[in-house]
C-alpha positions as CSV (number, residue, x, y, z in Angstrom):
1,X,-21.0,60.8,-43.9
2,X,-22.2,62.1,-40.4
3,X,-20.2,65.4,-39.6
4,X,-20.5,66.9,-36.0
5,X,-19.8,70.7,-35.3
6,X,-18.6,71.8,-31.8
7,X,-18.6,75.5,-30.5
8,X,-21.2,78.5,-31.3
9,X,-21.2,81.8,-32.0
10,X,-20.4,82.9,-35.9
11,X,-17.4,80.0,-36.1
12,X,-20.3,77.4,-36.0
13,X,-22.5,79.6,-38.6
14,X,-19.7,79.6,-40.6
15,X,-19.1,76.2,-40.7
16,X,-22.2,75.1,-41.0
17,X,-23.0,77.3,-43.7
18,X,-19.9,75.5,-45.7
19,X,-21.1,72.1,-45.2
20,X,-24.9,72.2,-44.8
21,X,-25.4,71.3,-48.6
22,X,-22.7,68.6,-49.1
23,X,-23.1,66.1,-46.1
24,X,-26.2,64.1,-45.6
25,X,-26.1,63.9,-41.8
26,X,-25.0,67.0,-40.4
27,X,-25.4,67.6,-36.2
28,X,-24.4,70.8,-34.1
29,X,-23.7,70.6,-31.0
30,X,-24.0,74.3,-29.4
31,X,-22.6,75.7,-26.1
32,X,-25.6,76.8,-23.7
33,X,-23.4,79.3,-21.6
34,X,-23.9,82.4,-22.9
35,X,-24.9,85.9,-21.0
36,X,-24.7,88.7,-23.0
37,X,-27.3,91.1,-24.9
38,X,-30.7,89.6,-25.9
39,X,-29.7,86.2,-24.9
40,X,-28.3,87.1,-21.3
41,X,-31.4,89.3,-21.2
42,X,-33.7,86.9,-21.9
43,X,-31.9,84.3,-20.1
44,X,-32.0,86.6,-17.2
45,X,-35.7,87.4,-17.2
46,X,-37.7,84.1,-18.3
47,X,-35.0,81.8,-16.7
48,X,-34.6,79.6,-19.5
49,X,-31.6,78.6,-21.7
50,X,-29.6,81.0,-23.7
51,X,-31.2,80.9,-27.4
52,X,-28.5,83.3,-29.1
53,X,-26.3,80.4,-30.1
54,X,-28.7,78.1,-31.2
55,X,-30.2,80.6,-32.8
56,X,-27.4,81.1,-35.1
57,X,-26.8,77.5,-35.5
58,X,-30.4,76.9,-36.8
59,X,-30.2,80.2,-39.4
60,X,-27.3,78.6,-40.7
61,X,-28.9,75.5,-41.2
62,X,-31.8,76.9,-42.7
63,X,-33.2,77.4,-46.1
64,X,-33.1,80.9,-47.9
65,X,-36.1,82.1,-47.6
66,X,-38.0,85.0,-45.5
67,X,-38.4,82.9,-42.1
68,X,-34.8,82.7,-42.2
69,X,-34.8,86.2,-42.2
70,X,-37.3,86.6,-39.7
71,X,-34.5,84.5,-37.5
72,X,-31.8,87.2,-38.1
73,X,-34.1,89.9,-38.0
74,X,-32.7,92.6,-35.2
75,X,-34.9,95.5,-33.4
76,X,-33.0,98.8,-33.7
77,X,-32.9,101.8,-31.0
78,X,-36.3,103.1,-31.8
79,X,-38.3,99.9,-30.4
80,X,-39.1,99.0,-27.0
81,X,-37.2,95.5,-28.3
82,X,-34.1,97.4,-28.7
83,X,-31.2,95.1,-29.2
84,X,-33.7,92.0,-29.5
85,X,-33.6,89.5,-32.0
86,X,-37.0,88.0,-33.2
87,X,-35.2,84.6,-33.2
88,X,-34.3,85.3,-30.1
89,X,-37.7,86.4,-28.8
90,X,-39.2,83.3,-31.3
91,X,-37.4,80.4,-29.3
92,X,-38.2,82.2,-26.0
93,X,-42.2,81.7,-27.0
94,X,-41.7,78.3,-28.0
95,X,-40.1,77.3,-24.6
96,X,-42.9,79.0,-22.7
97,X,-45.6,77.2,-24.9
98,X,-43.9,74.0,-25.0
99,X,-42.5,74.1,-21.4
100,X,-39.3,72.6,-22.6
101,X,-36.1,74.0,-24.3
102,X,-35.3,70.7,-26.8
103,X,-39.4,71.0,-28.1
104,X,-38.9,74.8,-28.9
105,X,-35.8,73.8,-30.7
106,X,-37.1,71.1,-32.6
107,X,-40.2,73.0,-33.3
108,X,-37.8,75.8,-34.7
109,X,-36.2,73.2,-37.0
110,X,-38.7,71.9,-38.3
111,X,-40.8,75.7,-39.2
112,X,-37.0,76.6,-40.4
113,X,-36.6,72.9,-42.2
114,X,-33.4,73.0,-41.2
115,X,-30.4,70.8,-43.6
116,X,-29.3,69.0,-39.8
117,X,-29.6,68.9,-36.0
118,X,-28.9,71.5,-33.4
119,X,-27.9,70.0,-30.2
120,X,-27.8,72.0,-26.9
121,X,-24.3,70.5,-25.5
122,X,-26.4,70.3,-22.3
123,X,-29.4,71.3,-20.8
124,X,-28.5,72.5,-17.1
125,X,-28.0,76.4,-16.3
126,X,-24.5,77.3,-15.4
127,X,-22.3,79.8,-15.8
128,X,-18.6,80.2,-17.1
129,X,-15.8,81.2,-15.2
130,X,-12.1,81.6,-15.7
131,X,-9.6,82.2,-13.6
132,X,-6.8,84.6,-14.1
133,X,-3.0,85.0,-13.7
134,X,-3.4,87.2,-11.1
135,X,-5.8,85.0,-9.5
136,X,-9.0,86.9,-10.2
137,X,-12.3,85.2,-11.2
138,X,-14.3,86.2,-13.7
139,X,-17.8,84.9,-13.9
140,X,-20.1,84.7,-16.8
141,X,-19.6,84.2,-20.6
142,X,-20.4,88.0,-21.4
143,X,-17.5,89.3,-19.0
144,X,-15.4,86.7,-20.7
145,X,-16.2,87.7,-24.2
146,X,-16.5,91.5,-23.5
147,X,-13.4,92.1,-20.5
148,X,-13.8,94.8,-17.8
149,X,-10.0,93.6,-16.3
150,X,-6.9,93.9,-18.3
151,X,-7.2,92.0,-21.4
152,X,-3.5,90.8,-21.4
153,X,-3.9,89.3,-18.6
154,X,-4.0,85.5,-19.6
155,X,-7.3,83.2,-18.6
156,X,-4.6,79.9,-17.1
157,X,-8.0,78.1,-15.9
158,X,-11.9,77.9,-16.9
159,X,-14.9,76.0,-15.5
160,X,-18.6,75.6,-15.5
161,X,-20.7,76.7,-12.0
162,X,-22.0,74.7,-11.3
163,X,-21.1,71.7,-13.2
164,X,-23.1,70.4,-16.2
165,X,-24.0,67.1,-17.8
166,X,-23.6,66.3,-21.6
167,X,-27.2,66.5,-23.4
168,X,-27.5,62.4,-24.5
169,X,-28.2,63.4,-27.8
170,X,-25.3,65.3,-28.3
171,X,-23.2,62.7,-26.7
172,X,-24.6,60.0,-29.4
173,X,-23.8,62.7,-32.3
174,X,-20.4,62.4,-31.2
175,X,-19.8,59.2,-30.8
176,X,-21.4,58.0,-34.1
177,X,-20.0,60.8,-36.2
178,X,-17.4,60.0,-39.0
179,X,-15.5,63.6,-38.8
180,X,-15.7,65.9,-35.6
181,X,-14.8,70.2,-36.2
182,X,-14.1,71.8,-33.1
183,X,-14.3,75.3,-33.7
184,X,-13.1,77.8,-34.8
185,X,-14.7,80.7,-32.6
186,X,-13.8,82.7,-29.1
187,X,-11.8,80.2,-27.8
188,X,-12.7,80.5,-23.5
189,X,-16.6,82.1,-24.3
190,X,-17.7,79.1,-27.6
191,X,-15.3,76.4,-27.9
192,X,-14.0,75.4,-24.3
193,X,-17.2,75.6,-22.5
194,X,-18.5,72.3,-24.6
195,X,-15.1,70.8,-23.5
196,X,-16.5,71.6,-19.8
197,X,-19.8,69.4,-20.0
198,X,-19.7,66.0,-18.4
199,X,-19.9,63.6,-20.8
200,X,-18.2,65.6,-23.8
201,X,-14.4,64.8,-23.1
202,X,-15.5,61.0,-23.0
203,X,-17.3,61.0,-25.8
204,X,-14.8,62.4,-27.9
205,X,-12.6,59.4,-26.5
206,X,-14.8,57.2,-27.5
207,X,-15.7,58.4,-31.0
208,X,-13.6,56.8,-33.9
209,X,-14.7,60.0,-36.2
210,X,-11.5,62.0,-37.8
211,X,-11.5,65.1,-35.0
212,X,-10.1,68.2,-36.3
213,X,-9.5,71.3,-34.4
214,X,-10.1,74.8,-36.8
215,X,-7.9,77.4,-35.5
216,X,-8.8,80.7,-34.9
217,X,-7.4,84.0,-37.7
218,X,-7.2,86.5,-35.2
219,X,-6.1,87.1,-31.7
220,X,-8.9,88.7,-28.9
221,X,-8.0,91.1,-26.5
222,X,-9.2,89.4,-23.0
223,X,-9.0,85.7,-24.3
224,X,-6.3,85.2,-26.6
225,X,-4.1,88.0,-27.2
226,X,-0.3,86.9,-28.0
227,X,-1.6,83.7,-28.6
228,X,0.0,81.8,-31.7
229,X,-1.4,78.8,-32.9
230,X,-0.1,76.4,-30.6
231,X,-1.1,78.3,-27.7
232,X,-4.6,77.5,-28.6
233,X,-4.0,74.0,-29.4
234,X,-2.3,73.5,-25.8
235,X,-5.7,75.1,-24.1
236,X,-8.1,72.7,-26.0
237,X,-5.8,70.0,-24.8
238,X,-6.2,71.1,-21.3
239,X,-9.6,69.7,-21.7
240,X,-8.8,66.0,-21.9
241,X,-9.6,66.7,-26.2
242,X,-6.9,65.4,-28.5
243,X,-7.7,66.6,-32.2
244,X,-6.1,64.4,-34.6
245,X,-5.7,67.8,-36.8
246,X,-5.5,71.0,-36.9
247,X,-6.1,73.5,-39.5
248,X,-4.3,76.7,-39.8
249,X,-5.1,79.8,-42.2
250,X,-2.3,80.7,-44.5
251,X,-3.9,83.8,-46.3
252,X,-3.1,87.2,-45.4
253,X,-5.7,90.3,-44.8
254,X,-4.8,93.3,-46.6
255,X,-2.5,96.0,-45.1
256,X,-5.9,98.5,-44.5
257,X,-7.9,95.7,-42.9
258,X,-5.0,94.3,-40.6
259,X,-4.7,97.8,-39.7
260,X,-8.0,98.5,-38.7
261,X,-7.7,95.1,-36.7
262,X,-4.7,96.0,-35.5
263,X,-6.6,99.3,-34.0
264,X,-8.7,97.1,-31.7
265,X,-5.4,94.9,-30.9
266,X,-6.6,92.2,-32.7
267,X,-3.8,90.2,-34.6
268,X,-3.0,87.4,-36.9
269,X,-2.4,84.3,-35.2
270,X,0.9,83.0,-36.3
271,X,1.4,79.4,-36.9
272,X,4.6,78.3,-35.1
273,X,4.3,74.8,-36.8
274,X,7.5,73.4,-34.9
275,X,5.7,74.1,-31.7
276,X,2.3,72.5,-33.1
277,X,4.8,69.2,-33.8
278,X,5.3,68.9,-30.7
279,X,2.2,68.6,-29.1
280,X,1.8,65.8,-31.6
281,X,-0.8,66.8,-33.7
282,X,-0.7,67.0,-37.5
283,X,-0.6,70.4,-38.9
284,X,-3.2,71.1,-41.8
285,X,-2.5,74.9,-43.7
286,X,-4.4,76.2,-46.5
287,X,-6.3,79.5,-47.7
288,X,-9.6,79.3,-45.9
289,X,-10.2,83.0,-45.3
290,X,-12.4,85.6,-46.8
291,X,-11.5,89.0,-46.2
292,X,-13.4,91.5,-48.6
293,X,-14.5,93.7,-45.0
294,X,-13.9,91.4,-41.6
295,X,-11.5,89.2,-41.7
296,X,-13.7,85.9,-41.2
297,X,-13.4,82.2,-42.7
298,X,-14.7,81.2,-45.8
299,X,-17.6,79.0,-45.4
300,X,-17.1,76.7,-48.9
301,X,-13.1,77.1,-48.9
302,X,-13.5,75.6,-45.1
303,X,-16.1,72.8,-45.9
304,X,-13.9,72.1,-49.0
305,X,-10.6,71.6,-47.3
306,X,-12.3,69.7,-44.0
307,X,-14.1,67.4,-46.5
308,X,-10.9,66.5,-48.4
309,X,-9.3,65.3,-44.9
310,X,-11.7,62.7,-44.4
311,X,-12.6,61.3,-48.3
């Protein structure tokens, strides 16, 4: 069965994670947008693609052993790498020595012998931007993910400046893949910039795979705050994407942890299935959380429930 993954950031790692040992042909296919901390850094300074995401994506794919660790491996206050990840820093060498950003990946994947392929969404530099209600712009994934305005204001539009074309490869994942997961993660900073690429939207179109869209557990001050579940589903449709599922989290934090939450105005997202009827795709609940500390998604319970939809 080939399986395709679409977003980044710790949704993808999750879901990758989950699946990476029960489907033979696994492909992610990573948003390049990002600007923040040792990626925005580094994107800033050596002016080449933003490795954080991939990064992730290829330490989830890879096997347990101390070069994965290596990957996560962070530098802590008292270095002159503060905040630097030696993945990070690893990928950036690779790019320099090999002069391109798809050889310091594949190099990566094949030191890492990675279960899968990590696919850039696109290889062209652009930022994201999102529009306001007010009207204000906002510029760059970090300003997105981490908000200076007032985080109830809601994003009601997003683009890519300036535009970007669909990495081929990625395309070709897509349309070849049996089952497509879109998600979960940030939905305006990791899941809607791959809806922004020329050449995604179509491909998606085109692809006869099963497409499911993994709702988010929480709300995020700044992207999604009030948002219930069909309020997400609505945005991803925006973006010319029509899942042919989506799968909602039935399973409740505890009343400590959703406090804590709760303290940074982060909330459940509730599923209004009614309103998910009506946009006309099929709603798919379940207990797929794991909630011991952070409230996050359970990697096999995930893979489990996604693979059931499609065998």
């Amino acid at each position: 069965m080939k399986v395709v993954v679409i977003g980044g950031g710790t949704g993808s790692f999750t879901v990758l994670r989950g699946l990476k040992d029960k489907v033979d042909d696994l492909s992610a296919v990573v948003t390049m947008f990002d600007s923040g901390g040792s990626t925005g850094l580094l994107r800033d300074e050596f002016g080449i693609l933003p490795p954080g995401d991939v990064r992730r994506c290829l330490i989830a794919l890879a096997e347990d052993n101390i070069l994965r660790q290596l990957f996560m491996f962070r530098f802590d206050e008292h270095s002159s790498l503060q905040g630097h990840s030696f993945g990070n820093l690893f990928l950036t060498a690779l790019t320099e020595i090999t002069g391109s950003d798809a050889e310091a990946i594949s190099h990566a994947s094949k030191i890492l012998r990675i279960k899968g392929r990590v696919l850039p969404v696109s290889f062209d530099q652009a930022h994201v931007c999102a529009g306001l209600e007010n009207g204000h712009v906002i510029k760059g994934e970090k300003n997105i993910d981490i908000p200076k305005h007032d985080p109830n204001l809601r994003i009601i539009k997003t683009w890519l400046e300036p535009s970007a074309k669909a990495n081929p490869d990625a395309i070709d994942a897509i349309v070849k893949a049996d089952l497509v997961v879109i998600g979960p993660g940030d939905l305006f900073s990791s899941i809607v910039p791959n809806l922004l690429v020329d050449g995604i939207p179509a491909a998606l179109k085109k692809s006869r795979a099963m497409k499911v869209y993994v709702c988010n557990l929480m709300t995020k001050p700044g992207e999604t705050s009030g948002f219930k579940a069909s309020d997400f589903l609505r945005e991803i449709l925006k973006y010319d994407c029509t899942p042919d599922l989506i799968v909602c989290n039935t399973a409740k934090g505890t009343p400590i942890l959703l406090r804590k939450y709760a303290d940074q105005n982060q909330f459940p997202v509730i599923v209004d299935d009614k309103e998910i009827a009506k946009l006309g795709v099929k709603l798919i609940t379940g207990d797929v959380m794991s909630a011991p500390e952070l409230i996050r998604h359970d990697s096999e319970k995930l893979a489990d429930l996604l693979l059931k939809l499609v065998r």
